[in-house]
C-alpha positions in Angstrom: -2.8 -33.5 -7.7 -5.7 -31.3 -8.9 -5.7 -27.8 -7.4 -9.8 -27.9 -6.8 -10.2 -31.0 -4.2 -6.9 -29.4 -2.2 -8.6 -26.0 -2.4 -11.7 -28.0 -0.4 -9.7 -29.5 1.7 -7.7 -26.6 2.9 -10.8 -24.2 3.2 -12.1 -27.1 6.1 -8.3 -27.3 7.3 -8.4 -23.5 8.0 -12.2 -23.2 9.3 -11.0 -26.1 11.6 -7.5 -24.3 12.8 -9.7 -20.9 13.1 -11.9 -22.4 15.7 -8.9 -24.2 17.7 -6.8 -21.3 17.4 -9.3 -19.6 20.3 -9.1 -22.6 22.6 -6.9 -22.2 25.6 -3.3 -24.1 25.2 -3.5 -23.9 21.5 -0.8 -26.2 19.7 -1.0 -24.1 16.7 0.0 -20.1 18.1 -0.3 -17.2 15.8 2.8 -15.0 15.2 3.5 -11.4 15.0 6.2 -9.4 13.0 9.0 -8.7 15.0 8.5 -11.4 17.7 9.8 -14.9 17.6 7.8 -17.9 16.5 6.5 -19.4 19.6 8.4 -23.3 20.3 5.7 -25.6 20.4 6.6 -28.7 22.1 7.1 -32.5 19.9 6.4 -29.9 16.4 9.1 -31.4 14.1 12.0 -29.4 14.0 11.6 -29.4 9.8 7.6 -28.4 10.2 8.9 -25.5 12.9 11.4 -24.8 9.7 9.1 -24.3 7.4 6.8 -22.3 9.3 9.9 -19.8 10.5 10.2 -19.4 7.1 6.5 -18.6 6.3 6.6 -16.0 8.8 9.8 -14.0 7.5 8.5 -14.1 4.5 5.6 -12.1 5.3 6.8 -10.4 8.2 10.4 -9.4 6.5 10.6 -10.6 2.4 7.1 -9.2 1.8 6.6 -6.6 3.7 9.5 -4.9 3.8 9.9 -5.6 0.1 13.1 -7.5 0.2 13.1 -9.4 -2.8 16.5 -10.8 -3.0 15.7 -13.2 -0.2 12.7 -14.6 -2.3 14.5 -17.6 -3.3 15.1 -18.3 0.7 11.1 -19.5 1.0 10.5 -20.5 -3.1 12.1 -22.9 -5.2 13.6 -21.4 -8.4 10.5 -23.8 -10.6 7.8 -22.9 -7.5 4.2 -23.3 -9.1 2.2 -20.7 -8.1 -1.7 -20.6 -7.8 -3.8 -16.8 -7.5 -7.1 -16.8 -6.9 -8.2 -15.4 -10.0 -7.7 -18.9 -11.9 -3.7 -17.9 -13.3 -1.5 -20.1 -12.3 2.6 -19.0 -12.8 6.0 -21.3 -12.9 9.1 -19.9 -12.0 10.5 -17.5 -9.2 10.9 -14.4 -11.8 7.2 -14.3 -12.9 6.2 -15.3 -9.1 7.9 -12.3 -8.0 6.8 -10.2 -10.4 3.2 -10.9 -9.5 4.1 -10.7 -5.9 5.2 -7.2 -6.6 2.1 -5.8 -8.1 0.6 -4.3 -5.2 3.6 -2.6 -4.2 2.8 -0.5 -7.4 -0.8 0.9 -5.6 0.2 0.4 -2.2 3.7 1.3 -1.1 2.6 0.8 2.8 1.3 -2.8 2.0 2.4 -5.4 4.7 1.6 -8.4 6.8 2.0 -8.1 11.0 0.2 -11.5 12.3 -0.1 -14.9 11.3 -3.5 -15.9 13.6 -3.4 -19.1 11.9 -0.4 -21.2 10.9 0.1 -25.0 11.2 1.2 -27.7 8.6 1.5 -31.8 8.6 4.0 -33.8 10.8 6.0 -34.4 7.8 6.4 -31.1 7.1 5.6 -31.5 3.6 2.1 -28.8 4.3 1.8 -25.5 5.5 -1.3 -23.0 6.2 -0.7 -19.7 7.2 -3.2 -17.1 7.4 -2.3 -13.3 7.7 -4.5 -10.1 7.0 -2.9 -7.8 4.3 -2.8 -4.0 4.9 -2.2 -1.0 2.9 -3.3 2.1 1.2 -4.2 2.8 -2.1 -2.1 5.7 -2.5 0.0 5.4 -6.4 -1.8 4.9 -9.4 -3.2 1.2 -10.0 -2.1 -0.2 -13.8 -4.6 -2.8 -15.0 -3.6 -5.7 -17.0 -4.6 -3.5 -20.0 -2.4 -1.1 -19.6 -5.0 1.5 -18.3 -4.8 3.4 -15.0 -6.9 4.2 -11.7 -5.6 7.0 -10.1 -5.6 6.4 -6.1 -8.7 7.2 -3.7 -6.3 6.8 -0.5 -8.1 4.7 1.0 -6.8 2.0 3.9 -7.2 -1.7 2.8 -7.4 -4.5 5.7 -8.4 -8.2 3.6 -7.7 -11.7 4.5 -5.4 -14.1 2.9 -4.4 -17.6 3.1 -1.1 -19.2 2.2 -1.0 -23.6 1.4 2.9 -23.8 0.9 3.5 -27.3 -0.3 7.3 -27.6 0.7 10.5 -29.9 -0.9 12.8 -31.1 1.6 15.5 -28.2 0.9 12.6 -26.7 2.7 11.6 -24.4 -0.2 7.8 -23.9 -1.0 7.7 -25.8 -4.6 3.9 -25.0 -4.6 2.3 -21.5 -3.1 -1.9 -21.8 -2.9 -2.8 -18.2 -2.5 -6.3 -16.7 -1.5 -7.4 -13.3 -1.2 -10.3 -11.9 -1.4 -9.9 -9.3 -4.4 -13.6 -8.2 -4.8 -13.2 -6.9 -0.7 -9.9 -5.1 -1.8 -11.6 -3.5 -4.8 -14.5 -2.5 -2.2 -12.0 -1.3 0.8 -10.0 0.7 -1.6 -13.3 2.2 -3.2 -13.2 0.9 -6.9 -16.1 -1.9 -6.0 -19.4 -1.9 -4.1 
């Protein structure tokens, strides 16, 4: 499968979740760090799986920085797609990349998932989150250069498509981010 014609299809699957995610008895309820995942009644028990997973590893592996449980949510070949065009395979690098921001902003971190629901067969997931942080270390480019910190508070949306194997490991991560908003908030971009 290209990435492109998924990318489409899963900015129309999120618009559509957005909108139902307001309406009263939503099947699809958001999540927030340190609360259980709401049971949602006839949701597969492997689709609630991988969702629970989503969720601590944003909520817990992410934002708390605990790497070693990585390989709990992403297979050790997981494919993973940024949205600057780069593409990785393999955990190692995945992680690596994943870490990145850390070096800038210590403090980053998700708390909600407003949007997170998947297919019956539990093969798809879409989580959305908000990403917060401070720029507060010095930045290193790709180059090798360095921007030292302004200390300003970032708040930017993301997205998550996990595309999940039946260990129920993401062999497929879709990330989007908005990177020219984060260059703005943090006050390297107008």
């Amino acid at each position: 499968m290209k990435p492109m014609p998924l990318l489409l299809s899963a900015a129309f699957l999120v618009a559509i979740a957005s909108a139902h995610a307001a309406e009263p008895g939503n099947a699809w309820p958001a999540t927030r760090a340190g609360q259980p995942a709401p049971k949602v009644p006839g949701m597969p028990p492997e689709l609630a799986r991988n969702l629970a997973t989503a969720d601590d590893l944003d909520f817990r592996v992410y934002s708390r920085q605990q790497w070693q449980d990585m390989h709990k949510s992403h297979a050790q070949d997981v494919v993973a797609y940024w949205p600057d065009g780069h593409s990785t395979k393999g955990l190692e690098k995945h992680l690596q990349d994943v870490q990145w921001m850390f070096t800038f902003a210590p403090d980053a971190r998700v708390t909600e998932h407003p949007v997170r629901f998947g297919t019956n067969d539990a093969e798809w997931t879409v989580v959305t989150a908000r990403v917060e942080g401070t720029f507060s270390k010095p930045m290193t480019l790709p180059d090798g250069s360095t921007v030292q910190p302004t200390g300003k508070a970032f708040r930017i949306p993301m997205a998550t498509i996990g595309h999940w194997n039946k260990a129920g490991a993401m062999s497929e991560e879709y990330l989007f981010l908005d990177n020219g908003e984060l260059m703005k908030q943090i006050g390297l971009g107008k």
